[in-house]
N, C-alpha and C positions, 0 to 999 in steps of 0.2 A: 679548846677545840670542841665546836659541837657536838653532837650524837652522828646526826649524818655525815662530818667529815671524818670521825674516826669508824665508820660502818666501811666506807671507802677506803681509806686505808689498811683497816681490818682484811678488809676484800684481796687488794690487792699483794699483802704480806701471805697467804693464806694459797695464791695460786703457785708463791714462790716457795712453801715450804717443803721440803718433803716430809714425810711422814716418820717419826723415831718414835722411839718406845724408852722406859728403864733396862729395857733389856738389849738395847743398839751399844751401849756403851760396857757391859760388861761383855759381849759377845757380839763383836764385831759381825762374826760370819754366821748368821742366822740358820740357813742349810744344815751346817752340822751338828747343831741342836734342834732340829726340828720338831724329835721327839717330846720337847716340853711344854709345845701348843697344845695337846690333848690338855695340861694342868693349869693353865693361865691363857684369860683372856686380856682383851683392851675393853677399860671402863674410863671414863670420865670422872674426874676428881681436881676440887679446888682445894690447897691447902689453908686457904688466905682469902678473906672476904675483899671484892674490889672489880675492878671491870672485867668484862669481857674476858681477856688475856688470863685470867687466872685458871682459865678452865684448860685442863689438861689431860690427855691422852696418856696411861700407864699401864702397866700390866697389873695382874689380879689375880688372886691363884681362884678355878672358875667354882662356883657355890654346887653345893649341895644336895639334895633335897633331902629335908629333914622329912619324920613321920606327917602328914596332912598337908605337905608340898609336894609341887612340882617345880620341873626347872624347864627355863622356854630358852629357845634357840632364839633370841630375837632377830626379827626381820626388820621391824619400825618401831623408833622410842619416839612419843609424844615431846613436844617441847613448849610447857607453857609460861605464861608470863611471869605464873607463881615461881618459876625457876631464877630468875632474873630477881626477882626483888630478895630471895634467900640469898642466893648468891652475894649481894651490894652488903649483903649484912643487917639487911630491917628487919629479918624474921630471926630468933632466938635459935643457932642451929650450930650442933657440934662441928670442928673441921677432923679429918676432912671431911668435907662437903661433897655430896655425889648425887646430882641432880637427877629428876626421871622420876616421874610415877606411873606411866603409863606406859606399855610392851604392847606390841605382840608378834606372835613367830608360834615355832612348833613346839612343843610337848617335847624331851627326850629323854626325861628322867620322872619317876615319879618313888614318892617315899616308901618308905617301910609299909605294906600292908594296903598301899594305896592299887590306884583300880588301875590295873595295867594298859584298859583299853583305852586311854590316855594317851598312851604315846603315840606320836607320829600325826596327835590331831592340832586340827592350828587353834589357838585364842588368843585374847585379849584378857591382859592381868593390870588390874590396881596394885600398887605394892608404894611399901613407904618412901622408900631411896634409889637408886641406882640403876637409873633407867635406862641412861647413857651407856650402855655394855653392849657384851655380844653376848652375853647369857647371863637370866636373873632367873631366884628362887622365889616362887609364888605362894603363898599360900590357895590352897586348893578352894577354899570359899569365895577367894577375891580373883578366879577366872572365868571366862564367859567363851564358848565355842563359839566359834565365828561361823554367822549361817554361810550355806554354798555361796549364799547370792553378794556375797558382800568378796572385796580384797582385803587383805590385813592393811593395808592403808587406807580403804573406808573405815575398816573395823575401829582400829585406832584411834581415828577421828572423830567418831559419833558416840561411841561407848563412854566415856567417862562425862566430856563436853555437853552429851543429851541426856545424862546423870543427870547432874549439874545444874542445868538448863529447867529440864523438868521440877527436878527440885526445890528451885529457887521461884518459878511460877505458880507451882502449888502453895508455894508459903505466902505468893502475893497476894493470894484470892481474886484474880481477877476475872472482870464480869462482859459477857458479850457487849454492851452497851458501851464498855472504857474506852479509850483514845491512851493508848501505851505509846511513851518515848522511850526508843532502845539507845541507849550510849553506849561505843565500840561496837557497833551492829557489825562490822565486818568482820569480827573474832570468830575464834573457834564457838564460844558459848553466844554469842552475840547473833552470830549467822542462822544457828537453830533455833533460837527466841524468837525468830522471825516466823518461821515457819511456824513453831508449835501457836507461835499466838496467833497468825493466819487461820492456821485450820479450827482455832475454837471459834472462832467466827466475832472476832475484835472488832469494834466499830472501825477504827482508823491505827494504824499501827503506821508508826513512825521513827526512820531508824538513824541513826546520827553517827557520822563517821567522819575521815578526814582525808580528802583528797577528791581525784576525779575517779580513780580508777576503784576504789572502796565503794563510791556513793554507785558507781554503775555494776558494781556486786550485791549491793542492797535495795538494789532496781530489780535486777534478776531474780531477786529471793521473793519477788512479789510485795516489799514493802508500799505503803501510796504516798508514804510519801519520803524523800530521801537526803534529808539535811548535812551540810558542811559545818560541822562546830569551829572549822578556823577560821569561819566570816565571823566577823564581828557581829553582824547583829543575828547570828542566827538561833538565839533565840525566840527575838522578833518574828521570826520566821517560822516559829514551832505556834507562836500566836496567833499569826494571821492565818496558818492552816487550820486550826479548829476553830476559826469564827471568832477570836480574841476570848474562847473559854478557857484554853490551857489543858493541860495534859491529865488526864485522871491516875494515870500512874507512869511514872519515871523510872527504868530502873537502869543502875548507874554503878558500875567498873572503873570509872576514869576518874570520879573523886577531884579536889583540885579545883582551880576557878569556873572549868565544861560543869563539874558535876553542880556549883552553886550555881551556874547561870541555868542548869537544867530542873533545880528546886525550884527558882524564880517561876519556870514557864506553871508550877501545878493550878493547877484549880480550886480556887476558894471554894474552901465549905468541904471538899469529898477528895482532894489532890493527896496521893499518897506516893510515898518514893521507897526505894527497897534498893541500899546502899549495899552492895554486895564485894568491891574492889578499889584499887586506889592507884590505879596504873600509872597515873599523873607523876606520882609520890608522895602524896598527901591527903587525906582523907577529908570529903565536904566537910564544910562548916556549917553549921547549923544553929542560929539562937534560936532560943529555949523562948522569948518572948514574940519571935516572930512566928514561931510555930503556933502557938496559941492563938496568937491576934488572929491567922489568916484557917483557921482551922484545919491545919494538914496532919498526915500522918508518917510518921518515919517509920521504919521496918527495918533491922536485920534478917533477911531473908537464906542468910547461908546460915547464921547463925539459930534459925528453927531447924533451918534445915539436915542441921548436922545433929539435932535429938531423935532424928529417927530412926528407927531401929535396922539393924543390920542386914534382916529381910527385904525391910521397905528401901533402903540403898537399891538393894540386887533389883528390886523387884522395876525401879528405874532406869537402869542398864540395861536389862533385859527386854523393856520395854523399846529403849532406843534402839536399839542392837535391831529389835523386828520392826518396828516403823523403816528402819533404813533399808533392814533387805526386802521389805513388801514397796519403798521405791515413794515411801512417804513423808521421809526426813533424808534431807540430801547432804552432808558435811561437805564442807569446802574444803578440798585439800588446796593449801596454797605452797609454799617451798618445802622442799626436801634439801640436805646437807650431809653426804659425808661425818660419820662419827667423828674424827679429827676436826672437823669444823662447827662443832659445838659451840666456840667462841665465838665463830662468825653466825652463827643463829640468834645466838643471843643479841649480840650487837644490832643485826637489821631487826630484830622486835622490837629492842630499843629505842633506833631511830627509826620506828613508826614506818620499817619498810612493806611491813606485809601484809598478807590478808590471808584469813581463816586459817588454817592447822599448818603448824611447821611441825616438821617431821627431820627423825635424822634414820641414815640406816647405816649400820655398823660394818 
């Protein structure tokens, strides 16, 4: 069964279910223990690496906040691709398994000694697991108040993504003069690469997606030019827009045969790629003799980018966070889902259904 017929399926198993818990089967009648919601919430938890379906809605006795935490009410957990490939089992990860690094919602707890005017404010928290909940403990260094001008589902969207994004352009060094190919242009981090490299004033930014309704997202976003990577030749087509010189920087999420045919398009002599993901399932290939021959440059650009320092993180969030409420960085919100439908998020990521930020709310 493909990705897309089991997304369909997914779907429609998902509008039949109802909603249980661990706690439906020892106590049938909910009402009369109501009282034990105040100590347990529903989080998300795989015990088992494996599709979609593994992801599951449980109870949780609710966290804490230790001394230099808080704890958020969450309103919206981030759902990103990274989520999906731990899950399958490709990233080295304890079970169970409990997806989410990205919150946000209200303050209502803060630690021992912590600043009490805190509570009742909204942010946005990086945290390592467990996103998927209705309430998660933050460390107090890894949250960002969310300006007036923004909603918690812009906030959620642009905060970690225009991290990210920023980060991984700084480490490309690119120059006004370049011709940038974006592959996954219509992703969460893919959507704001658009933007941020517009505004530096890129010679020709060019964004590669897949479909009609992606490529007419990455039209919107002011790209000039908006390529289909499921046309066969469309790399041909990355050629003949810049004059058969080729791209002076590639940078490339999708990995896999898109990410080698996206190496092909670079430009001899100064062509450099900045391999950052592998959404495909497999990571470009690259010889070591063609690189030489044709003089390009490879980059890991996440991997500079995670030696910097804990400030200079913040100091890119915070940045996005006011580009977006000053109406300068715009996040694509694309679906929202239901906590219980974790699995069905995953799935349509999967099968290539969406476009820019999926969101779930608890």
């Amino acid at each position: 069964m493909s990705q897309r017929e089991n997304f369909v399926n997914m779907q429609s198993s998902f509008q039949k279910r109802e909603r249980r818990t661990a706690w439906d089967g020892l106590f049938p009648f909910r009402t009369s223990i109501s009282f034990l919601r105040r100590y347990f919430m529903r989080i998300v938890q795989a015990h088992q690496f494996g599709p979609p379906e593994v992801l599951q809605v449980v109870e949780k006795e609710d966290p804490h906040a230790e001394p230099d935490q808080v704890v958020i009410e969450v309103q919206i957990a981030g759902v990103a691709f990274g989520d999906t490939i731990v899950r399958k089992g490709l990233y080295p990860t304890p079970l169970p398994f409990e997806p989410g690094r990205e919150v946000g919602g209200r303050i209502t707890h803060v630690g021992r000694d912590g600043d009490q005017s805190l509570i009742g404010k909204l942010a946005v928290a990086n945290i390592n697991a467990g996103g998927y909940a209705e309430r998660v403990a933050a460390s107090r260094r890894n949250i960002f108040l969310i300006p007036p001008a923004l909603s918690v589902e812009q906030a959620v969207s642009v905060f970690r993504a225009g991290q990210t994004a920023l980060a991984l352009l700084e480490a490309m060094h690119i120059q006004p003069g370049d011709t940038v190919l974006i592959l996954a242009a219509a992703g969460s981090i893919g959507s704001l690469m658009i933007q941020l490299v517009k505004r530096a004033g890129i010679s020709m930014v060019i964004g590669a997606a897949r479909g009609k309704e992606k490529l007419a997202m990455v039209s919107r976003l002011r790209a000039d030019v908006a390529i289909d990577y499921s046309e066969n030749d469309w790399a041909e087509q990355v050629r003949t827009v810049t004059g058969g010189k080729g791209a002076d920087v590639v940078l490339d999420a999708v990995g896999g045969t898109i990410g080698r045919q996206a190496f092909e398009t670079l430009a001899p002599g100064r062509g450099r790629i900045g391999i950052y993901g592998f959404a495909s399932g497999t990571w470009t290939q690259i010889e070591t003799r063609e690189l030489a021959r044709r003089g390009l440059t490879v980059i890991g650009p996440l991997g500079i980018a995670l030696t910097r320092t804990e400030q200079e993180w913040r100091a890119f969030a915070e940045s996005a966070l006011a580009e977006a409420a000053a109406g300068r960085l715009v996040p694509v919100i694309g679906q929202t889902y239901p906590l219980e439908q974790a699995a069905l998020a995953h799935a349509a990521l999967e099968a290539r259904q969406t476009t820019g930020n999926v969101l779930l709310i608890p």
